[in-house]
ZANU-516634 format. One record per atom (N, C-alpha, C): residue number from 0; chain; atom name; x, y, z. Coordinates in steps of 0.1 Angstrom, whole numbers. Atoms other than C-alpha are relative to their C-alpha. Example, Ala and Ser with C-alpha at 12.3 -4.5 7.8 and 13.67 -1.06 7.14 Angstrom:
# residues 2
NODE   resi   chain   name      xx      yy      zz
NODE      0       A      N       9     -12       0
NODE      0       A     CA     123     -45      78
NODE      0       A      C       9      12       0
NODE      1       A      N      -9     -11       0
NODE      1       A     CA     137     -11      71
NODE      1       A      C      -8      11       8
//
This chain:
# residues 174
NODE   resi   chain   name      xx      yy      zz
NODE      0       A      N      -1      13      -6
NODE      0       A     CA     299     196    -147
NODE      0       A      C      -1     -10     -11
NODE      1       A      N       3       4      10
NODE      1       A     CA     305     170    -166
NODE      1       A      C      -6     -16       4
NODE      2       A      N       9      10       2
NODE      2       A     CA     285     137    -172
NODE      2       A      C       1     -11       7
NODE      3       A      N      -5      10     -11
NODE      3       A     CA     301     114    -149
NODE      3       A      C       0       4       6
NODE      4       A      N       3      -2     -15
NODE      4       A     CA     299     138    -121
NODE      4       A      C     -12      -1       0
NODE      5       A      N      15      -3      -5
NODE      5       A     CA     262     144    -125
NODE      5       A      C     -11      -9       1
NODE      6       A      N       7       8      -4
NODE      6       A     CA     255     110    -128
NODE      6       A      C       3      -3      12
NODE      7       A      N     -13       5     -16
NODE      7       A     CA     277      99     -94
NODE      7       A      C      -9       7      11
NODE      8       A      N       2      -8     -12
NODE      8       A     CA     258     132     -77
NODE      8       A      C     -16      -6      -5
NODE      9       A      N       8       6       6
NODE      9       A     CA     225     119     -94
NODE      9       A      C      -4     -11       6
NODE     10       A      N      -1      13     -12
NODE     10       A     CA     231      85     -74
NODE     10       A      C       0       4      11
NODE     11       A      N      -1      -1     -10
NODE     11       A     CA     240      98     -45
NODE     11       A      C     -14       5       7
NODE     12       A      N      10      -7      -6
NODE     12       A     CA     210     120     -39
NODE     12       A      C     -12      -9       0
NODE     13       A      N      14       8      -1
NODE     13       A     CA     184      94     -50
NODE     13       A      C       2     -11      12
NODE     14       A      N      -2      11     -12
NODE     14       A     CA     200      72     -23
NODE     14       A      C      -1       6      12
NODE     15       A      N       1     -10      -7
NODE     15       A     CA     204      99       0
NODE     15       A      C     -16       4       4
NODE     16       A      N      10      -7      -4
NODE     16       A     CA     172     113      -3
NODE     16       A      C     -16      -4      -4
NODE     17       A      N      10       8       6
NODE     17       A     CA     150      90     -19
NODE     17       A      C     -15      -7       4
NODE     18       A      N      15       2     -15
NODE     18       A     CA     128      75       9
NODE     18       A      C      -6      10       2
NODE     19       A      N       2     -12      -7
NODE     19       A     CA     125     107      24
NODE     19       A      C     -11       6     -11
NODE     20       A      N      11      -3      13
NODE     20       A     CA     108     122     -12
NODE     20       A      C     -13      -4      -2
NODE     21       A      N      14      10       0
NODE     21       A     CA      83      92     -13
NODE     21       A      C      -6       3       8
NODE     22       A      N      12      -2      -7
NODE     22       A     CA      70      98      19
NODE     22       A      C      -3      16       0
NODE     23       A      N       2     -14       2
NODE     23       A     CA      72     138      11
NODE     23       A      C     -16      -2      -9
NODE     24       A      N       7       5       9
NODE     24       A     CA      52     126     -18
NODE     24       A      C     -16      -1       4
NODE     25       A      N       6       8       3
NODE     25       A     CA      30     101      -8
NODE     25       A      C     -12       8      12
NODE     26       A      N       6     -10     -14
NODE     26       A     CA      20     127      25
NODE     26       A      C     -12      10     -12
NODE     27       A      N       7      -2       6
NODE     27       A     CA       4     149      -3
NODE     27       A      C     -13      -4      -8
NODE     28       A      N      11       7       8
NODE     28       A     CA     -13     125     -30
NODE     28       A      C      -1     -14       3
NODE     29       A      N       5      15      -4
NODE     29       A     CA     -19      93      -9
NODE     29       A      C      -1     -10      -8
NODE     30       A      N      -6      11       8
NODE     30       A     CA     -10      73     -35
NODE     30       A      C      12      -5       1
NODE     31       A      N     -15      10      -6
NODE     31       A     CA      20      47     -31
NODE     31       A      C       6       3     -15
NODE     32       A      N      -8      -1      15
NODE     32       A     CA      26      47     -71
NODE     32       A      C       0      11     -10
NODE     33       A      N      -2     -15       8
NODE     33       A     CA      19      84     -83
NODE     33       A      C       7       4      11
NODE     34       A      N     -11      -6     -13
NODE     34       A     CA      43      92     -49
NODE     34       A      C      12      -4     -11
NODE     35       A      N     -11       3       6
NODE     35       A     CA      69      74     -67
NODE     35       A      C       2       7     -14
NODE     36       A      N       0      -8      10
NODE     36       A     CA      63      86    -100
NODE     36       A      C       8      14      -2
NODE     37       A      N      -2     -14       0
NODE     37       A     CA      63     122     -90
NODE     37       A      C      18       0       6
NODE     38       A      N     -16       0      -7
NODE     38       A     CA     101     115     -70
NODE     38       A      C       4      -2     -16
NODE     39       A      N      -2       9      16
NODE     39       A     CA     107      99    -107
NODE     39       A      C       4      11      -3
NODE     40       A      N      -1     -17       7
NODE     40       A     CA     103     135    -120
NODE     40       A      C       9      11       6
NODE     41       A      N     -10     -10     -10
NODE     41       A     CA     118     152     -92
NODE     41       A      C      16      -6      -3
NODE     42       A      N     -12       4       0
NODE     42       A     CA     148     130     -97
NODE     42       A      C       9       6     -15
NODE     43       A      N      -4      -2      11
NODE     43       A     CA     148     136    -137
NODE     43       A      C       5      19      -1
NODE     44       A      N       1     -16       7
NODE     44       A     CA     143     178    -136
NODE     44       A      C      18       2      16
NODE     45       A      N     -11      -8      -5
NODE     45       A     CA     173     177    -106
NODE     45       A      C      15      -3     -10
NODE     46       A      N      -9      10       7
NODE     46       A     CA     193     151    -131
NODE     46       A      C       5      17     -12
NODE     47       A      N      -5      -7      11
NODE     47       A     CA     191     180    -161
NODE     47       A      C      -4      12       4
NODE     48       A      N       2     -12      -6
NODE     48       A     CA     185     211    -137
NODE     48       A      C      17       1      10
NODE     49       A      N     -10      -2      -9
NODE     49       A     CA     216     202    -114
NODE     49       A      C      14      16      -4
NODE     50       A      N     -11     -10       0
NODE     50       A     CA     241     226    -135
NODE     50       A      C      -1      17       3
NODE     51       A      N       7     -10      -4
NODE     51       A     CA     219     255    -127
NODE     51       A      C      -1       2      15
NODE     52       A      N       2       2     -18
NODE     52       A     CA     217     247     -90
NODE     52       A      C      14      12       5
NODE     53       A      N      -8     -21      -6
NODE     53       A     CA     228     286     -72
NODE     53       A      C       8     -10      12
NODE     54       A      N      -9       3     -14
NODE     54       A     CA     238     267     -38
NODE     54       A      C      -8       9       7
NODE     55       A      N      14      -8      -6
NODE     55       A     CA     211     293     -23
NODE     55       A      C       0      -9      12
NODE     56       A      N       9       8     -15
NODE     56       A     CA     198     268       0
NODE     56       A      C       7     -14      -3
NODE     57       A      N      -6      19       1
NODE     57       A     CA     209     224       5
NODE     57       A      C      -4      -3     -13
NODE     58       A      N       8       6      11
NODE     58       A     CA     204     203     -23
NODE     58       A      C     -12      -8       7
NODE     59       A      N       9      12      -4
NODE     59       A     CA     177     185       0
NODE     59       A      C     -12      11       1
NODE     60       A      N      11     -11       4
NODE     60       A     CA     156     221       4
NODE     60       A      C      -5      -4     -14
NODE     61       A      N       6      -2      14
NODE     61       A     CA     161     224     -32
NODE     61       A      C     -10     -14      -8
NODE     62       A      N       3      14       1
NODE     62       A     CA     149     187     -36
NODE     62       A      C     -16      -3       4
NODE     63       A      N      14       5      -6
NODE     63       A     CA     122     187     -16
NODE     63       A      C      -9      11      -7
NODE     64       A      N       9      -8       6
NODE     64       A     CA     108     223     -34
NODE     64       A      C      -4      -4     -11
NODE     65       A      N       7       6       9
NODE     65       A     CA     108     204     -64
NODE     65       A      C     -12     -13      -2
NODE     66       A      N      11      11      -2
NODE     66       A     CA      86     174     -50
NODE     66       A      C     -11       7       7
NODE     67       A      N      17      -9      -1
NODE     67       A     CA      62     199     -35
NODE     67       A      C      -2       3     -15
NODE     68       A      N       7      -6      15
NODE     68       A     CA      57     213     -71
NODE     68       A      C      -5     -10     -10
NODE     69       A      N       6      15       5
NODE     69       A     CA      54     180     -86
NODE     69       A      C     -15       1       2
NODE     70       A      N      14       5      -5
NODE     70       A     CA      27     172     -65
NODE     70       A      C     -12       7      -2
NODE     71       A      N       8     -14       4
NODE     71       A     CA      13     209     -66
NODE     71       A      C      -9      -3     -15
NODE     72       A      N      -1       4      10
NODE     72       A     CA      12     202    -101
NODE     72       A      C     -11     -10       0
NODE     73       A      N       8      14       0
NODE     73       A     CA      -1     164    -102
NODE     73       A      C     -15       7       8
NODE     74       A      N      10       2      -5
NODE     74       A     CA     -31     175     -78
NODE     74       A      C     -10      12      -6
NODE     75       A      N       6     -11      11
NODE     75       A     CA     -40     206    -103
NODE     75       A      C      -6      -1     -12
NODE     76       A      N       8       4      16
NODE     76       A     CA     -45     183    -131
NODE     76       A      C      -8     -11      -2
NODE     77       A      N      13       1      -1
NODE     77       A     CA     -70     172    -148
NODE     77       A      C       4     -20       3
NODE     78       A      N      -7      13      -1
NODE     78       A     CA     -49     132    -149
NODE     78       A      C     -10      -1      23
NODE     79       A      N       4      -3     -16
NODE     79       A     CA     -59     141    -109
NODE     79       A      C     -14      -6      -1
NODE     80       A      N      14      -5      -1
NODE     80       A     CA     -93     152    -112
NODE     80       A      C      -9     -12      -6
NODE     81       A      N       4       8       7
NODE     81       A     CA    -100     127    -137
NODE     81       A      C      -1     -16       6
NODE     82       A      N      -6      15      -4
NODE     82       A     CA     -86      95    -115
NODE     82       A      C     -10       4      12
NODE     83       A      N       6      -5     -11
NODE     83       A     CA    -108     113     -85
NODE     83       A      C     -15      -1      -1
NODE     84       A      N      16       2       2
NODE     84       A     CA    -138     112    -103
NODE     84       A      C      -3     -15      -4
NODE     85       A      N       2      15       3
NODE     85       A     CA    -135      72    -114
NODE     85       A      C      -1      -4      12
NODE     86       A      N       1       5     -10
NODE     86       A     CA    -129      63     -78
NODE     86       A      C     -14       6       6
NODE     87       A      N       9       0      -5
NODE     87       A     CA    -157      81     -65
NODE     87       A      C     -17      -6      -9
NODE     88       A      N       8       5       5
NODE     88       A     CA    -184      67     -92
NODE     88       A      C       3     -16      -4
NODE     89       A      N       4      14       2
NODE     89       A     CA    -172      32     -95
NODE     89       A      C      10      -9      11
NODE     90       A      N      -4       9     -16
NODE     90       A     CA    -152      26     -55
NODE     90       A      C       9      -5      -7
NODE     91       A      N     -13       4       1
NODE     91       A     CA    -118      15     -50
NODE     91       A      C      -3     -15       0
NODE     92       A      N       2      14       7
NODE     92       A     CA    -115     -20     -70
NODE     92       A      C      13      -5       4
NODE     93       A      N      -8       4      -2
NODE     93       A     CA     -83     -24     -56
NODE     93       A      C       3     -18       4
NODE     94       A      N      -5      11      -2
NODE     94       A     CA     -68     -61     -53
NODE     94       A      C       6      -3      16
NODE     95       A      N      -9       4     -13
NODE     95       A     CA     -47     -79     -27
NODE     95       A      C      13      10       1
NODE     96       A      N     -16     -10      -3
NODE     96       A     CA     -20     -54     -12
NODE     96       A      C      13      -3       1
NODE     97       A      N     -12       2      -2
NODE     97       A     CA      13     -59     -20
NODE     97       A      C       4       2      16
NODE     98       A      N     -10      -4      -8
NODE     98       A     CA      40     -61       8
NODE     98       A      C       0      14       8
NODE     99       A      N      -7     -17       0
NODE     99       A     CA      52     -23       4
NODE     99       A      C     -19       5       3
NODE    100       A      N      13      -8       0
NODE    100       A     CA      10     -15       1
NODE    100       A      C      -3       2      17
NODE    101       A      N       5       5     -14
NODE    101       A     CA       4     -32      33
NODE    101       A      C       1       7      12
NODE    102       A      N     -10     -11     -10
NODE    102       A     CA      32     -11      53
NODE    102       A      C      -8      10       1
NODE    103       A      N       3     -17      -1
NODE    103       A     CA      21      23      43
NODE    103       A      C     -16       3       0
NODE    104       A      N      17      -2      -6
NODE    104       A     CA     -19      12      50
NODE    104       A      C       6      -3      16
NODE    105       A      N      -5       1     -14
NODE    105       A     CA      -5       3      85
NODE    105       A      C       6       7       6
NODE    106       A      N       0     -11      -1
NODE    106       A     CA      13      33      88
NODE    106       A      C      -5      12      -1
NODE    107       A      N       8     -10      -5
NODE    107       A     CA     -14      56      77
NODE    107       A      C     -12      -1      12
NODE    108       A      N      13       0     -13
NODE    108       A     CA     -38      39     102
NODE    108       A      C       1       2      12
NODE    109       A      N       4      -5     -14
NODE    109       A     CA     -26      51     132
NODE    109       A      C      -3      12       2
NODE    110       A      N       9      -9      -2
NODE    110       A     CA     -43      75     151
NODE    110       A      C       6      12       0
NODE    111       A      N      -2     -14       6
NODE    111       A     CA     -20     107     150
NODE    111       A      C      -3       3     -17
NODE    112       A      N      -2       0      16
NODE    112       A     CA     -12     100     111
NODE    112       A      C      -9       3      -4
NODE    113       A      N      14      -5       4
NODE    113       A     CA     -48     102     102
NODE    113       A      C      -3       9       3
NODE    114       A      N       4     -15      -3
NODE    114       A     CA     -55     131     121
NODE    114       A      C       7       9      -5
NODE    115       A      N     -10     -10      11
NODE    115       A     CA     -27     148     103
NODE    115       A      C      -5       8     -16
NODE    116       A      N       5      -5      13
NODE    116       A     CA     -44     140      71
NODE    116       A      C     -12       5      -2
NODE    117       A      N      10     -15       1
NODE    117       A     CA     -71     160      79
NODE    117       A      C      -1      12      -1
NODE    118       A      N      -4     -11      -1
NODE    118       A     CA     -54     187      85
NODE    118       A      C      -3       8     -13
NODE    119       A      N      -1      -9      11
NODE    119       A     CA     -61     213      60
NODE    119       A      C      14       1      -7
NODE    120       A      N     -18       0       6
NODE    120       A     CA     -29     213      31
NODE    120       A      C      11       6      10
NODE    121       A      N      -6     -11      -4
NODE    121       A     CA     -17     244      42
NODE    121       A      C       9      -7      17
NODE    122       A      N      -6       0     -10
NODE    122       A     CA     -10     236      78
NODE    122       A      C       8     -21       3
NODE    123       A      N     -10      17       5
NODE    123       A     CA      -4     192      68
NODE    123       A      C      13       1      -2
NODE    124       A      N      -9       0       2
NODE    124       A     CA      24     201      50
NODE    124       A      C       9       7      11
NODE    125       A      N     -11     -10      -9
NODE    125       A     CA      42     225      74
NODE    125       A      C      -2     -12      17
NODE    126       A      N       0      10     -12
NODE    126       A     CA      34     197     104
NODE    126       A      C      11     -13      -3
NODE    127       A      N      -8       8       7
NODE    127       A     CA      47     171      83
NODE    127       A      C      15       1      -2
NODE    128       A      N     -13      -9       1
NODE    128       A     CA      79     189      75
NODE    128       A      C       8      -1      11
NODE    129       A      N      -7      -5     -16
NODE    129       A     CA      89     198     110
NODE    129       A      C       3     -12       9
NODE    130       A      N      -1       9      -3
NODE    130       A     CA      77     166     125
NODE    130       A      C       6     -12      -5
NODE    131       A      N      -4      16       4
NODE    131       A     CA      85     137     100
NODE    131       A      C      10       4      -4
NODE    132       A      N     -11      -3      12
NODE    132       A     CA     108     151      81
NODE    132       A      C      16       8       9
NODE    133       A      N      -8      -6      -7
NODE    133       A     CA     124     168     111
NODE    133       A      C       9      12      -5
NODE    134       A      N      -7      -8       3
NODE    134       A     CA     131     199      95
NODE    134       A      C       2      13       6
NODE    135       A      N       1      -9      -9
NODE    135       A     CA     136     233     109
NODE    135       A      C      -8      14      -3
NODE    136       A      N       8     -11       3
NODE    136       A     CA     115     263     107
NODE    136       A      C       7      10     -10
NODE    137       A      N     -10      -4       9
NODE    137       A     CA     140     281      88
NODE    137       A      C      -4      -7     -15
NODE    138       A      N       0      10      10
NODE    138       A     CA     140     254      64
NODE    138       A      C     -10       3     -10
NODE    139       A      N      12       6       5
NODE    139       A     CA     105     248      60
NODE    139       A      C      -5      15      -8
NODE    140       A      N      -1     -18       6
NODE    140       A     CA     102     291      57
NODE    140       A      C       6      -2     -17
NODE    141       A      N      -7      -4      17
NODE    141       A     CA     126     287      22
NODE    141       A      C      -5      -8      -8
NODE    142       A      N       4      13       9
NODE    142       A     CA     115     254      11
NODE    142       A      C     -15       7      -5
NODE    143       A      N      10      -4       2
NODE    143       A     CA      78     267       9
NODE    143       A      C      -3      17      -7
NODE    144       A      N      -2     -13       2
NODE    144       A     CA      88     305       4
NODE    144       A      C      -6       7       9
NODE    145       A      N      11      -7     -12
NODE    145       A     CA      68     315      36
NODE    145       A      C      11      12       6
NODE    146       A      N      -7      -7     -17
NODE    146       A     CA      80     341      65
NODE    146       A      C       0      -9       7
NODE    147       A      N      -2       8     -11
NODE    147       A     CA      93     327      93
NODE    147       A      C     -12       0      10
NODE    148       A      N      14      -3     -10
NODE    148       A     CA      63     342     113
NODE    148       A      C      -9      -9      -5
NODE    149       A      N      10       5       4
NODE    149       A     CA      37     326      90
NODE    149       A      C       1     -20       1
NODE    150       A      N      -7      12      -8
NODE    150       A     CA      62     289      98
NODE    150       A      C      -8       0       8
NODE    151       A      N       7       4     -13
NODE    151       A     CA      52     294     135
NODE    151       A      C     -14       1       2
NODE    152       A      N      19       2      -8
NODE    152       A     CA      17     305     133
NODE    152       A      C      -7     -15      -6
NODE    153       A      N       6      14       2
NODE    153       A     CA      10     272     115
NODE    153       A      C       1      -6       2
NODE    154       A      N      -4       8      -7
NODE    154       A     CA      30     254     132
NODE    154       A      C      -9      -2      14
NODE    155       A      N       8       0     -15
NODE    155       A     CA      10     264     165
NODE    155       A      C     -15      -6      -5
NODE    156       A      N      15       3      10
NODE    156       A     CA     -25     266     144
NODE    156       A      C       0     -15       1
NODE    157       A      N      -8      11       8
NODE    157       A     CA     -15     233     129
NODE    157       A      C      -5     -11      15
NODE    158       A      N       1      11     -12
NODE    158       A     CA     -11     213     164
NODE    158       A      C     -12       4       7
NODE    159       A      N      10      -3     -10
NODE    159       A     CA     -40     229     180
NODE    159       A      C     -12      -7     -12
NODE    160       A      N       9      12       6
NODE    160       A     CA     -64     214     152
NODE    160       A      C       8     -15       0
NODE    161       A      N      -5      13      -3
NODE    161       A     CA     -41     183     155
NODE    161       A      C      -9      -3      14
NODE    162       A      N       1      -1     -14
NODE    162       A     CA     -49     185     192
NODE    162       A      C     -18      -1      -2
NODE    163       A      N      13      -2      -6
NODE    163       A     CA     -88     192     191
NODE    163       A      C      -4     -11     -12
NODE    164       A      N       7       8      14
NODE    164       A     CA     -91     168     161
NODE    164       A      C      -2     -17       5
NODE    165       A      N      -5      12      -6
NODE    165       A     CA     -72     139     185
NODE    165       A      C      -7      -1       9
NODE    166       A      N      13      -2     -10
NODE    166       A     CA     -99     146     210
NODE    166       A      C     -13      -1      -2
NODE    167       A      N      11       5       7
NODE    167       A     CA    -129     143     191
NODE    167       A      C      -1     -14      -2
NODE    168       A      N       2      17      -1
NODE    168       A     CA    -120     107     179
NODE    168       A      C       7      -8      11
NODE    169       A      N       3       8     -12
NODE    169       A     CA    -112      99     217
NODE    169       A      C     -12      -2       1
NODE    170       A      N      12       3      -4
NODE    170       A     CA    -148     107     221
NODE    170       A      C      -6      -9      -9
NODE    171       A      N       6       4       8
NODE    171       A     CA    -159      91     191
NODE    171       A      C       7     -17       4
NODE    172       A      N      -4      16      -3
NODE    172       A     CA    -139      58     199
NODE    172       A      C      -2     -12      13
NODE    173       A      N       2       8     -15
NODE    173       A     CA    -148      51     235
NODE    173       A      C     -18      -5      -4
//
């Protein structure tokens, strides 16, 4: 492939699939600007990974397995651990919220979305997936490398702590 297709297909995908990544992202490491970052990376390793791409699976599977790993990644290290332990000994000093900040605090404060992000990883991501992302169990099975069976039972799992989690803070809100 040569250098002007792979920019052209390089464009397309980040336009294509761009948003979509961020909130793949940002679902993970609740940050608005290491969300982006990590797409950043995801964008670069499909930029000089693309000629290798089998066709196996969509370029948006493949897309999306590399922004799980990112993140996988990002939340393994010590850059992580290290930003995790500042916030908790000296509290979020954060400023006035951008625009873009504003949205995606108003988006995570409603009441399914929060209960989501309780969810244990394991079963967040696979809810996430299916619901936001609208993808299909199939999908979510290759994207992750699961069984299909192990898809549904978390899928089920998954909404029943959704479910008993959204019941608790009815009681806790009235």
């Amino acid at each position: 492939m040569n250098e002007n297709k792979r920019d052209q297909l390089l464009e397309k995908v980040m336009l294509e699939y761009g948003d979509q990544l961020a909130r793949l992202a940002y679902a993970y490491v609740k940050e608005e600007e290491i969300a982006k970052d990590l797409v950043q990376n995801t964008f670069i390793k499909c930029y000089t990974k693309i000629t290798g791409f089998r066709h196996e699976s969509t370029i948006k599977t493949w897309l999306y397995r590399i922004t799980i790993n990112e993140c996988k990644d990002y939340l393994k290290s010590w850059a992580y651990k290290k930003s995790r332990m500042m916030d908790f000994y000296y509290g979020d000093r954060s400023s006035a919220l951008s625009s873009e900040e504003e949205a995606l605090k108003k988006w995570e404060e409603g009441r399914m979305k929060r209960s989501i992000f309780t969810l244990p990883p394991k079963y967040r991501e696979i809810i996430f997936l299916y619901y936001y992302e609208e993808l299909t169990m199939e999908e979510i099975a290759e994207l992750l490398g699961l069984p299909i069976s192990t898809v549904k039972s978390r899928i089920t799992r998954g909404r029943e702590r959704l479910k008993q989690e959204v019941e608790r803070r009815e009681i806790y809100e009235q």
